[in-house]
DOFIBA-913026 format. One record per residue (C-alpha): residue in one letter; x, y, z. Coordinates in steps of 0.25 Angstrom, whole numbers, m for minus. Layout:
BEGIN
<res: A | xx: X | yy: Y | zz: Z>
...
END
This chain:
BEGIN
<res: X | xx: m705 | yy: 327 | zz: m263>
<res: X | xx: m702 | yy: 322 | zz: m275>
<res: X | xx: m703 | yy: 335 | zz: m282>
<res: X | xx: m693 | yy: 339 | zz: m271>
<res: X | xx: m682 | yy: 328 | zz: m273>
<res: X | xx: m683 | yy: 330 | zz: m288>
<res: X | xx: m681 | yy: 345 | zz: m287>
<res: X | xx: m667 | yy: 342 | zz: m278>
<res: X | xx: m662 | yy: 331 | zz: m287>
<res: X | xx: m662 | yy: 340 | zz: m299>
<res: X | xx: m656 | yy: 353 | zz: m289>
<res: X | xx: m646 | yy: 342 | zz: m285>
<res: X | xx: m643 | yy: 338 | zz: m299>
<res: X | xx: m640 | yy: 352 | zz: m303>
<res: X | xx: m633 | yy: 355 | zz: m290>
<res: X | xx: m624 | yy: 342 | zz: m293>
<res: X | xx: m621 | yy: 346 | zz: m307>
<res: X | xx: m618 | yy: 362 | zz: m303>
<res: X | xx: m609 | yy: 357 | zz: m293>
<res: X | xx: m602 | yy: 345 | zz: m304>
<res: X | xx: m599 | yy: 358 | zz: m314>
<res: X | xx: m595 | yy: 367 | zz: m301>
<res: X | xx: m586 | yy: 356 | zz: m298>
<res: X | xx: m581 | yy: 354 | zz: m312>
<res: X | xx: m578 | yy: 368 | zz: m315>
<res: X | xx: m571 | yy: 370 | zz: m302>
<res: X | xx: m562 | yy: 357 | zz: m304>
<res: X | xx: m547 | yy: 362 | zz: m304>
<res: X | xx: m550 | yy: 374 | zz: m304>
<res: X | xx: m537 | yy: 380 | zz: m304>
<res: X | xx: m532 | yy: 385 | zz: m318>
<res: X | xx: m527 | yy: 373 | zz: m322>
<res: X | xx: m539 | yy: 365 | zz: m319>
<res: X | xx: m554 | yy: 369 | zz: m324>
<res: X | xx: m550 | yy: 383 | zz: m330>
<res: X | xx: m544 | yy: 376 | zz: m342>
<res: X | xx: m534 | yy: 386 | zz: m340>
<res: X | xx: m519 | yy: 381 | zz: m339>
<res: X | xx: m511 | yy: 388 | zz: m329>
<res: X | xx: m497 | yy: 386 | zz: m329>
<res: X | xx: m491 | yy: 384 | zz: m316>
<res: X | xx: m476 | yy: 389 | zz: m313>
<res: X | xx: m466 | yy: 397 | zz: m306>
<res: X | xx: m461 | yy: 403 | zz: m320>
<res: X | xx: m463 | yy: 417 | zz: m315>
<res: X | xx: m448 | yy: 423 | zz: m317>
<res: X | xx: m441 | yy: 427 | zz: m330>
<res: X | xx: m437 | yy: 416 | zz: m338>
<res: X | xx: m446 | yy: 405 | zz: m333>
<res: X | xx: m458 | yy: 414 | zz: m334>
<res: X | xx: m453 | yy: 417 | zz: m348>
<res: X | xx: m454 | yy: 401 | zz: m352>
<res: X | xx: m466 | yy: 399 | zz: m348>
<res: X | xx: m475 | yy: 410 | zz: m355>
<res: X | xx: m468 | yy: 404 | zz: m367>
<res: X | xx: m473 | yy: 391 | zz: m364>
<res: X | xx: m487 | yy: 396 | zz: m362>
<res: X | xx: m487 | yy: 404 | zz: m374>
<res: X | xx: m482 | yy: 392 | zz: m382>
<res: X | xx: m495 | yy: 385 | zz: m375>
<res: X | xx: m504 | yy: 397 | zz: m377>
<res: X | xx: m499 | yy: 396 | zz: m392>
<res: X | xx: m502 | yy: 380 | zz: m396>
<res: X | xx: m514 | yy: 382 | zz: m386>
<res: X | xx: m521 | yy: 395 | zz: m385>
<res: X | xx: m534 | yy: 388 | zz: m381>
<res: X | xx: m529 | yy: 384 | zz: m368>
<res: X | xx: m529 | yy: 394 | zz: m357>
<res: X | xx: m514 | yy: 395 | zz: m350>
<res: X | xx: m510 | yy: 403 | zz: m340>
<res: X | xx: m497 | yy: 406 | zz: m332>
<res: X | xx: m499 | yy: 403 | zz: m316>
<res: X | xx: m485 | yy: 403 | zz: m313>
<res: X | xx: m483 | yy: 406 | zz: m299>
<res: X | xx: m469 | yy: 415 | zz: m295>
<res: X | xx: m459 | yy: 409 | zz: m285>
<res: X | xx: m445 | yy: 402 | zz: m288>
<res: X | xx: m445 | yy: 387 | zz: m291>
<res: X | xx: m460 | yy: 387 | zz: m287>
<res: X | xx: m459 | yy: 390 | zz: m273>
<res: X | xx: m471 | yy: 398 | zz: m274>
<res: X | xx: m478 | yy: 390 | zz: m286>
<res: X | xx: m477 | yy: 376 | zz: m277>
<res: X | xx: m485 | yy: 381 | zz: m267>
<res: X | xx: m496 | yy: 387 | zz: m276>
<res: X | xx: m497 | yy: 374 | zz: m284>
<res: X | xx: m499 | yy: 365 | zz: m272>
<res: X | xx: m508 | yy: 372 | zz: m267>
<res: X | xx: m515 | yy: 371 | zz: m279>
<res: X | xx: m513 | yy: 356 | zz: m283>
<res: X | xx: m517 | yy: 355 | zz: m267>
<res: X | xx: m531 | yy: 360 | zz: m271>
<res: X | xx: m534 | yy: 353 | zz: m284>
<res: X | xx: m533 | yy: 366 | zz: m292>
<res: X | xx: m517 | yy: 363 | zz: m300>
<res: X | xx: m515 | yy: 372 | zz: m312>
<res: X | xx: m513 | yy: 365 | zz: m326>
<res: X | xx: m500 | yy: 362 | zz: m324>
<res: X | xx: m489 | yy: 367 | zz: m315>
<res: X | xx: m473 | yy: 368 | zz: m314>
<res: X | xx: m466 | yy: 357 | zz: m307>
<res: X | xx: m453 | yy: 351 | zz: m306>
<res: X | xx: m449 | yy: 337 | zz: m312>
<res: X | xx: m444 | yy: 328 | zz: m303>
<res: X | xx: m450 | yy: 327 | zz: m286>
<res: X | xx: m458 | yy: 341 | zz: m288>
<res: X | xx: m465 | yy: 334 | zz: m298>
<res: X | xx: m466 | yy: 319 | zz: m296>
<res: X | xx: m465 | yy: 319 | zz: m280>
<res: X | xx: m475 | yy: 332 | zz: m278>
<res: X | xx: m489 | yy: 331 | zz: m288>
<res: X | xx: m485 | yy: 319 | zz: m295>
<res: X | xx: m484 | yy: 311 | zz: m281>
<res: X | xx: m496 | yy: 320 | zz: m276>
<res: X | xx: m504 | yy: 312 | zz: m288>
<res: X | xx: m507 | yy: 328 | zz: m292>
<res: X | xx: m501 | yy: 326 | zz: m307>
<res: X | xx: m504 | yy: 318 | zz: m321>
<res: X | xx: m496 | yy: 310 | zz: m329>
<res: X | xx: m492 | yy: 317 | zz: m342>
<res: X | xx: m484 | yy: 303 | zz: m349>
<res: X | xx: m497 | yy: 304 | zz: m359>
<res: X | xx: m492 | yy: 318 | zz: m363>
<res: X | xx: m479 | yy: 313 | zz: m364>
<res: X | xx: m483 | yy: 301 | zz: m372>
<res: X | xx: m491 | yy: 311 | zz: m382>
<res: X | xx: m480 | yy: 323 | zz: m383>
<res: X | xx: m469 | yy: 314 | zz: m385>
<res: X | xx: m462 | yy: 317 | zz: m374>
<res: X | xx: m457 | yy: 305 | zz: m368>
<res: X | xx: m443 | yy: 305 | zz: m375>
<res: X | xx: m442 | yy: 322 | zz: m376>
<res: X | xx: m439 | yy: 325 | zz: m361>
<res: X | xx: m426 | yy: 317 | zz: m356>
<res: X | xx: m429 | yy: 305 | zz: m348>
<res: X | xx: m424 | yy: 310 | zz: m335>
<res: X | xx: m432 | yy: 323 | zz: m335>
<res: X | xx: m446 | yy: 314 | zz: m337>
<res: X | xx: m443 | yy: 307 | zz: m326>
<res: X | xx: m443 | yy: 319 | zz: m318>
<res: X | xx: m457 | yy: 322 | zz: m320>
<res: X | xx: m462 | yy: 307 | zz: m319>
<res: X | xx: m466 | yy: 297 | zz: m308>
<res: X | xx: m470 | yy: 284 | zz: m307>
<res: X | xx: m468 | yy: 284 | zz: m323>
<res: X | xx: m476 | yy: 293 | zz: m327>
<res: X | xx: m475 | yy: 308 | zz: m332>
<res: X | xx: m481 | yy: 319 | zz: m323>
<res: X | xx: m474 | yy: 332 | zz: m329>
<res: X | xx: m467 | yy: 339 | zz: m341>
<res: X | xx: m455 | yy: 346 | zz: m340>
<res: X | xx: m455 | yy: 361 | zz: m347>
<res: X | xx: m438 | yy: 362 | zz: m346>
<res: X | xx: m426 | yy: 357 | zz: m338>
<res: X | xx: m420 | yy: 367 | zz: m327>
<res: X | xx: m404 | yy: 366 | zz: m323>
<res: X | xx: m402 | yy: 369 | zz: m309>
<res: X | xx: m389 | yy: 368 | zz: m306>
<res: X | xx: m385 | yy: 381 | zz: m313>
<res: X | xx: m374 | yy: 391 | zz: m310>
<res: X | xx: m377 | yy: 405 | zz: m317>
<res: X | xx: m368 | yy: 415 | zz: m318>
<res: X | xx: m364 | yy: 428 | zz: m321>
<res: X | xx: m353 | yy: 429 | zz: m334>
<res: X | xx: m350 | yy: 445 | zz: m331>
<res: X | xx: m347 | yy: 441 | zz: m316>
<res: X | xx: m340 | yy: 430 | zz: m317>
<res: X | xx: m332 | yy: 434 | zz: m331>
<res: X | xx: m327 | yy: 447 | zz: m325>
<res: X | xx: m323 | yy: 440 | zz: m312>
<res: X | xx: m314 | yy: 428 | zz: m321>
<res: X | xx: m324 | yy: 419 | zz: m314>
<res: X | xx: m329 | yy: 406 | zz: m319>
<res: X | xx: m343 | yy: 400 | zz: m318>
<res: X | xx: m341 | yy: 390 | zz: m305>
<res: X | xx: m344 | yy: 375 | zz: m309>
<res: X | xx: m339 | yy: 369 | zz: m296>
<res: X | xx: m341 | yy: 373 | zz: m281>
<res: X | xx: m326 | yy: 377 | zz: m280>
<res: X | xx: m328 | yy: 386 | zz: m294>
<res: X | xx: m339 | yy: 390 | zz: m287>
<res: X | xx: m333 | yy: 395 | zz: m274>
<res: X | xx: m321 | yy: 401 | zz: m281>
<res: X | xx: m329 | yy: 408 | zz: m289>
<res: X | xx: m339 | yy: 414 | zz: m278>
<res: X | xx: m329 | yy: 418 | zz: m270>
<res: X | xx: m320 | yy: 427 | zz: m283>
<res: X | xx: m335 | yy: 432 | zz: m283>
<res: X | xx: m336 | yy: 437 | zz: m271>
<res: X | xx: m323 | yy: 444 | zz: m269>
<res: X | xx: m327 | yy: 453 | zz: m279>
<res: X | xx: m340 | yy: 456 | zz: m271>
<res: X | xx: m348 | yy: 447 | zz: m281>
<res: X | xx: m358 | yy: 438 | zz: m275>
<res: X | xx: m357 | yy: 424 | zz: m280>
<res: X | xx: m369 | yy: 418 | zz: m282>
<res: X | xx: m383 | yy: 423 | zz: m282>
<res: X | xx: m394 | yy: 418 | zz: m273>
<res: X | xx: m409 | yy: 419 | zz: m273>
<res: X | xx: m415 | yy: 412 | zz: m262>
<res: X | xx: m427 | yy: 418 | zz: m259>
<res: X | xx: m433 | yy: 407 | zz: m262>
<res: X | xx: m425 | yy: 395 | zz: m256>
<res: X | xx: m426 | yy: 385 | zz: m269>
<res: X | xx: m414 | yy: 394 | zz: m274>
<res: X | xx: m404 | yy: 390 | zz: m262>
<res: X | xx: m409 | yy: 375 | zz: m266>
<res: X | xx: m407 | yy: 376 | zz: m279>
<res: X | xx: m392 | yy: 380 | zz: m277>
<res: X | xx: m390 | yy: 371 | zz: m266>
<res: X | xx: m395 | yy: 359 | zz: m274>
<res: X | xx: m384 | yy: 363 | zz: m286>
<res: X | xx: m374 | yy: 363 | zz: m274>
<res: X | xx: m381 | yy: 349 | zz: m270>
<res: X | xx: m379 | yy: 343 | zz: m285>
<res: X | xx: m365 | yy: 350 | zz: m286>
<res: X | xx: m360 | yy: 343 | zz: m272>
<res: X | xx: m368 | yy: 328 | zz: m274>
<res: X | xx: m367 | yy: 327 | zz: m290>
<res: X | xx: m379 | yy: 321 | zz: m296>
<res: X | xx: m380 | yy: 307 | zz: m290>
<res: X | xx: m379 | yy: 311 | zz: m276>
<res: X | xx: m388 | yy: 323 | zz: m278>
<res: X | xx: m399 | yy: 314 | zz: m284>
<res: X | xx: m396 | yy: 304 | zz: m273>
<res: X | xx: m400 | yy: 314 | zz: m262>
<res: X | xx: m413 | yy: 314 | zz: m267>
<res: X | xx: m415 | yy: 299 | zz: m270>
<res: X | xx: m411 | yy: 298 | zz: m254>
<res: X | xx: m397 | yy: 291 | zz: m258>
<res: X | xx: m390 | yy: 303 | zz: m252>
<res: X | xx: m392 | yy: 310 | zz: m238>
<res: X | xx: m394 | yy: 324 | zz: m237>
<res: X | xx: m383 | yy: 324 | zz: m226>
<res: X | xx: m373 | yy: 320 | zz: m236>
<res: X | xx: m360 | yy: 325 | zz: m237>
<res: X | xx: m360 | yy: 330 | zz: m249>
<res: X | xx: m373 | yy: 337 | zz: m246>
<res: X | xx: m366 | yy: 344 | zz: m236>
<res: X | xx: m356 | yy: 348 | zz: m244>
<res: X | xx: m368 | yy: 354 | zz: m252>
<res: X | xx: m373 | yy: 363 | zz: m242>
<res: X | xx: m359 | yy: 367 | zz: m239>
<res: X | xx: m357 | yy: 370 | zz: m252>
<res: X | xx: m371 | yy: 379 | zz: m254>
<res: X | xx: m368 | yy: 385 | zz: m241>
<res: X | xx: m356 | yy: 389 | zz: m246>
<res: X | xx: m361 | yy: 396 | zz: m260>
<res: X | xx: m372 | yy: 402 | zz: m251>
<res: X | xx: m360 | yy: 412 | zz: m246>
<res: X | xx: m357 | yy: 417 | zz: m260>
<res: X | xx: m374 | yy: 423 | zz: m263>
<res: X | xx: m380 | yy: 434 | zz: m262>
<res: X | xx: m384 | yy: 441 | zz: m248>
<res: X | xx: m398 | yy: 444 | zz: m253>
<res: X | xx: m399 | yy: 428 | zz: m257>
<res: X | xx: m413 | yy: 426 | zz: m250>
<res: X | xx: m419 | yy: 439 | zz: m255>
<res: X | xx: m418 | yy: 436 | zz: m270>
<res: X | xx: m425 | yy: 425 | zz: m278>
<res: X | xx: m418 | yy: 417 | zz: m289>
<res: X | xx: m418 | yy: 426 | zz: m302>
<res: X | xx: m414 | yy: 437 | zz: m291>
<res: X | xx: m401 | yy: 428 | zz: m290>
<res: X | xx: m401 | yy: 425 | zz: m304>
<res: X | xx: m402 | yy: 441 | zz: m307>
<res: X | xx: m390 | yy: 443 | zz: m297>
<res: X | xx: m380 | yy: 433 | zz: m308>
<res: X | xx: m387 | yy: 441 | zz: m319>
<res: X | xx: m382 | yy: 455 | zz: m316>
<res: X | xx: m369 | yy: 451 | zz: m308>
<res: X | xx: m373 | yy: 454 | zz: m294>
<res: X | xx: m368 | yy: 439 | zz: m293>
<res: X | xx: m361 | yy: 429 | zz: m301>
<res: X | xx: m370 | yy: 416 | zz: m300>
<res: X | xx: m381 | yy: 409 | zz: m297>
<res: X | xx: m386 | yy: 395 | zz: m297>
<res: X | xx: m400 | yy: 393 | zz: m304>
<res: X | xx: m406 | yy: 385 | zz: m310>
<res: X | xx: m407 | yy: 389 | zz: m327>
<res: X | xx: m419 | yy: 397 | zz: m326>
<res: X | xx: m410 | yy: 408 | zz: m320>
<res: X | xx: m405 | yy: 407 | zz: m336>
<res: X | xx: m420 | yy: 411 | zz: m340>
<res: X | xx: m419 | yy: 422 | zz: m330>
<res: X | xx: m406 | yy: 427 | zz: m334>
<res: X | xx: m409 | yy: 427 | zz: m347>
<res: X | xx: m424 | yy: 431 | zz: m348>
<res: X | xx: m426 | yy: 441 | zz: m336>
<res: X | xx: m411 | yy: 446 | zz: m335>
<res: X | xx: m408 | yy: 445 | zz: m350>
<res: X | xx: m394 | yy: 439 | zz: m348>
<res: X | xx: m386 | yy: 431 | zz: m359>
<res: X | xx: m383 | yy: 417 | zz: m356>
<res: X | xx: m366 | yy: 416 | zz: m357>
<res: X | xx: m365 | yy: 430 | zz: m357>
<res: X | xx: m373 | yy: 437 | zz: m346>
<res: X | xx: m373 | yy: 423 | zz: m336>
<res: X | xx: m370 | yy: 409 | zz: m338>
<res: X | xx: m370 | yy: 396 | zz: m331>
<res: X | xx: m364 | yy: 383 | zz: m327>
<res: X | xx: m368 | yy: 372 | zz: m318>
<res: X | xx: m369 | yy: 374 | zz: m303>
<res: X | xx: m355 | yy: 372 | zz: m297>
<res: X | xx: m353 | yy: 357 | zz: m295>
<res: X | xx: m364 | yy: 353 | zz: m305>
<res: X | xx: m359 | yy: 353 | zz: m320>
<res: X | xx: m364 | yy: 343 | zz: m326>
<res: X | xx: m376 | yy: 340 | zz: m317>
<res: X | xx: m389 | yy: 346 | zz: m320>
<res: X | xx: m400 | yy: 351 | zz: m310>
<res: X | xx: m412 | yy: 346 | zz: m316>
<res: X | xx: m425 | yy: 354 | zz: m314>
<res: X | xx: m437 | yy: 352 | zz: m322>
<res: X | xx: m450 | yy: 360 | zz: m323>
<res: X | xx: m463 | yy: 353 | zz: m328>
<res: X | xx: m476 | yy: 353 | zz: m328>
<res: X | xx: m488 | yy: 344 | zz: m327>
<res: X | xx: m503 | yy: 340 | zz: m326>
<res: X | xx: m509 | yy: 342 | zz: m313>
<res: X | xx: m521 | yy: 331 | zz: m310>
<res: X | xx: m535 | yy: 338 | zz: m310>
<res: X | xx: m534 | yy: 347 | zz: m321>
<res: X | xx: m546 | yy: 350 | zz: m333>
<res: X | xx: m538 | yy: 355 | zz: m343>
<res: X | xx: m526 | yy: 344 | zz: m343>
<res: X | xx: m527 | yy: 343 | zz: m358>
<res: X | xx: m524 | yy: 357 | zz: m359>
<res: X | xx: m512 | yy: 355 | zz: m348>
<res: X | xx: m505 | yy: 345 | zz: m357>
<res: X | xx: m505 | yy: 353 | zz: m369>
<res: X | xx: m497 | yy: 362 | zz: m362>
<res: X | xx: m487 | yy: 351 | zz: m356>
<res: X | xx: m488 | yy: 348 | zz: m369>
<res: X | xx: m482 | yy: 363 | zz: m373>
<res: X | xx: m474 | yy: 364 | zz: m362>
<res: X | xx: m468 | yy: 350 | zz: m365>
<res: X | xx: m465 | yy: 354 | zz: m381>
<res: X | xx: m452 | yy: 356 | zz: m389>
<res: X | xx: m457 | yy: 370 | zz: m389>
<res: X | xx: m464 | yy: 372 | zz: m377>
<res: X | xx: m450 | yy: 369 | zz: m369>
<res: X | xx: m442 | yy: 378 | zz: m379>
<res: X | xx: m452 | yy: 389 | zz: m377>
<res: X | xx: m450 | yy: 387 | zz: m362>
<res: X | xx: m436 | yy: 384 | zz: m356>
<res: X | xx: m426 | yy: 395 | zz: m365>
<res: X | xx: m434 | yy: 406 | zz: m356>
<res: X | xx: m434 | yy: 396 | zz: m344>
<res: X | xx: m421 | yy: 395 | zz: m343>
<res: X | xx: m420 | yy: 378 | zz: m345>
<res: X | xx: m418 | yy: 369 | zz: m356>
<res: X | xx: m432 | yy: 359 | zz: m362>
<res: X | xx: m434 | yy: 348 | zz: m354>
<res: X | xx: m435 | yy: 341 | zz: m368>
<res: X | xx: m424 | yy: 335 | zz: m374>
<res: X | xx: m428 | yy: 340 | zz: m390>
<res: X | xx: m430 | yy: 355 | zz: m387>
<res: X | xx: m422 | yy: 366 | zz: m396>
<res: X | xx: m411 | yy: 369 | zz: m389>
<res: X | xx: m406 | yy: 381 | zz: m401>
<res: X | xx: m419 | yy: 390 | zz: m390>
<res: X | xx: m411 | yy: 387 | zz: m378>
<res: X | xx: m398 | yy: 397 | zz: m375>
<res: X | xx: m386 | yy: 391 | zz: m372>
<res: X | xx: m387 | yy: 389 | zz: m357>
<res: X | xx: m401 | yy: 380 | zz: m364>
<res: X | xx: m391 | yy: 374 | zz: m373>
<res: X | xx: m381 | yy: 369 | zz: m362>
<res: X | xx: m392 | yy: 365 | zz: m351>
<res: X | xx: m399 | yy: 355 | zz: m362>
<res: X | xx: m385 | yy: 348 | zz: m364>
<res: X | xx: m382 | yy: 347 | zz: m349>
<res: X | xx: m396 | yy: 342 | zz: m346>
<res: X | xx: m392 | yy: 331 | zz: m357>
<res: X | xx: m380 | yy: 326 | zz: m349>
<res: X | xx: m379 | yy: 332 | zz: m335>
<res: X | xx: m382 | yy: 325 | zz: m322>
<res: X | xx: m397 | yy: 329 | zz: m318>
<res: X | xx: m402 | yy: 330 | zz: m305>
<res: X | xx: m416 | yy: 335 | zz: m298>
<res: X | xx: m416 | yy: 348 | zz: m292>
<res: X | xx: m421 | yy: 348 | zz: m278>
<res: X | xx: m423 | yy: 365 | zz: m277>
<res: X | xx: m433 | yy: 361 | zz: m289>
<res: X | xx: m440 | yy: 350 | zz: m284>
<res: X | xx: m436 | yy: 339 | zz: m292>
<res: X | xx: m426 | yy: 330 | zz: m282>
<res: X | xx: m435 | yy: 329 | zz: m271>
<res: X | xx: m449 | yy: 333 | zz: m266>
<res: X | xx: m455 | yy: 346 | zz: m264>
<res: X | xx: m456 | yy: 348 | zz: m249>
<res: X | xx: m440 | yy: 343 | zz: m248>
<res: X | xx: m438 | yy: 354 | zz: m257>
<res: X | xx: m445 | yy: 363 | zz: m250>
<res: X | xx: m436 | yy: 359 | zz: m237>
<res: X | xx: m422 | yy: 358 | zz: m244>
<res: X | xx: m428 | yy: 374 | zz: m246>
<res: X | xx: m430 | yy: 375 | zz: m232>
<res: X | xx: m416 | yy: 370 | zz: m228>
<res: X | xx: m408 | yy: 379 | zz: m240>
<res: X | xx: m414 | yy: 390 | zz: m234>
<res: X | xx: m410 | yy: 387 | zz: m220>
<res: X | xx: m396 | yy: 385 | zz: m226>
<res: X | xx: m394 | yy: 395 | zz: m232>
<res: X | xx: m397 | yy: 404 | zz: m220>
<res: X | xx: m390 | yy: 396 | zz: m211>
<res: X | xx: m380 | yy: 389 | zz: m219>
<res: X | xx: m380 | yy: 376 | zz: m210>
<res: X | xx: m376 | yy: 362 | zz: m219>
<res: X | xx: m379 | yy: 354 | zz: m209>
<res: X | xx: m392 | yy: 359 | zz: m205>
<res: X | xx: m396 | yy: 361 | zz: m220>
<res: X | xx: m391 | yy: 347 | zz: m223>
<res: X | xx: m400 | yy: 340 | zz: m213>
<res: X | xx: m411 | yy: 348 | zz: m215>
<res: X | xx: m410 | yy: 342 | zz: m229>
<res: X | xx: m408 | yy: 328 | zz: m226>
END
């Protein structure tokens, strides 16, 4: 018996420590997590955005050539399809080694609330970066008063591209007001041209020109007051939004929830239509995939009713909890986070650094303008991009724009929002 009880000590010892390793090896597993590999998580899959971040890794592969990286980007505009993929892995304990979110609610009210994130004020004690990203934009990736995110570029969404041949031969000027705007479309449409380019495919894009309409109608205070739950959805002014946006829907074109948004943005770029309204990394498409000139192929101004206002959305990325390699993930917030790293990444992008010391001679001139409106401009969260409010309202304000814009009925849309 004793022989016995020896013999099943030492098998359970050897079974406990098979099972310890198994258990280690097998711990976050994903590639992010006991590979040692870092996979990059993103939507960056089109031209332009895809073009920043192999530049990005390559920078990384360059300083670190030790360290595994790999490209996991998943295709799907504005993440519709990446979202789903990364909770469901966050969900199962497998996050990759760091992932694209948005600064503001996306971030700070979905894994950071979820206690699924960890701080990163010690990187930014150690990189120096407290006093190199503006004030405002740290905020957006902080909660409670610490730092959960770094933020890769600065996105303006309130933009109103254009077509210089278009509107040129047709004595037009680009619309900064909804009356310029209507004018405009309708000269447009008399000669058989269609106004403004959509790409709906994907609902996000109807909200994302419904929210410039939103910003345009309310102004900044009112807009940000909506979220805050200072304003009603019911409002009148909000009303007047939906009227207005219903209005504008008249002037797009017929195959509008067929296309995506670089299908819209590739109707500007050949002249099947005048304008669009995108957010600037339609400028990396245009001028990556479609090789168009800034000011002398397309050009831009802000969306009607929002000059001096500025849509602000922010991608970043941070340091999922659980993770084996995290040493390895900060080196390369630490890259991506740079002087150079941000200069490597946002004149393919499309954006301007989100850092306030960046070379502004590598930036074009739409670069050059967008970094000396972000420094005096109105900003306001975008809510087609997840900063001004949760995800699952998002989702729902998704819902209802693609209702509206079937149906067209404001006060069905309006209530659906409040």
């Amino acid at each position: 018996m004793r022989v016995k009880r020896k013999l099943f000590l030492s098998f359970f010892l050897v079974f406990t420590l098979l099972l310890s390793a198994c258990s280690s090896d097998n711990a976050g597993t994903g590639e992010g997590g006991g590979s040692g590999k870092l996979d990059i998580f993103s939507w960056w899959t089109g031209a332009g955005e895809e073009d920043g971040l192999k530049a990005l890794i390559a920078l990384f592969e360059e300083k670190y050539p030790d360290v595994p990286i790999e490209n996991a980007a998943v295709a799907g505009g504005a993440g519709t399809n990446a979202k789903a993929v990364l909770a469901s892995r966050m969900q199962g304990d497998d996050p990759p080694a760091t992932f694209q979110v948005h600064g503001g609610a996306e971030l700070n009210d979905g894994w950071v609330a979820a206690g699924k994130m960890e701080t990163l004020n010690d990187l930014y004690e150690s990189e120096g970066w407290n006093d190199k990203f503006p004030e405002s934009l740290i905020e957006m990736v902080s909660k409670d008063g610490n730092i959960y995110s770094v933020p890769v570029n600065i996105h303006r969404g309130n933009v109103l591209w254009y077509n210089k041949k278009v509107l040129d031969e047709n004595g037009l000027q680009a619309p900064k007001t909804f009356d310029e705007f209507f004018q405009v479309a309708d000269a447009l449409k008399e000669k058989g041209i269609t106004p403004l380019a959509l790409g709906d495919k994907e609902p996000w894009t109807a909200t994302h020109l419904f929210e410039t309409v939103l910003l345009g109608t309310l102004g900044t205070e009112d807009y940000q007051k909506l979220f805050a739950g200072e304003l009603t959805w019911d409002d009148a002014k909000v009303k007047e939004a939906a009227e207005t946006f219903k209005r504008m829907l008249e002037y797009v074109n017929e195959d509008h929830s067929s296309r995506n948004w670089q299908d819209a943005s590739q109707l500007v770029g050949n002249g099947e239509a005048a304008m669009n309204v995108m957010g600037d990394w339609a400028k990396g498409y245009f001028a990556n995939d479609l090789k168009l000139a800034v000011n002398e192929d397309f050009g831009y101004v802000a969306a009607p009713g929002t000059d001096g206002q500025f849509m602000v959305i922010t991608d970043t990325f941070g340091l999922p909890k659980g993770l084996s390699n995290a040493d390895d993930v900060k080196k390369f917030l630490g890259v991506l986070g740079s002087v150079e790293g941000q200069d490597a990444f946002n004149p393919l992008k499309g954006s301007i650094p989100a850092r306030i010391d960046a070379d502004i001679s590598k930036y074009d001139q739409y670069g050059k303008d967008t970094i000396e409106d972000f420094k005096s401009a109105e900003l306001a969260p975008s809510l087609a991009h997840g900063s001004a409010a949760p995800e699952g309202f998002v989702t729902k304000v998704n819902q209802a724009i693609n209702i509206f814009v079937t149906q067209g009925n404001v006060d069905d849309f309006v209530n659906s929002l409040k």
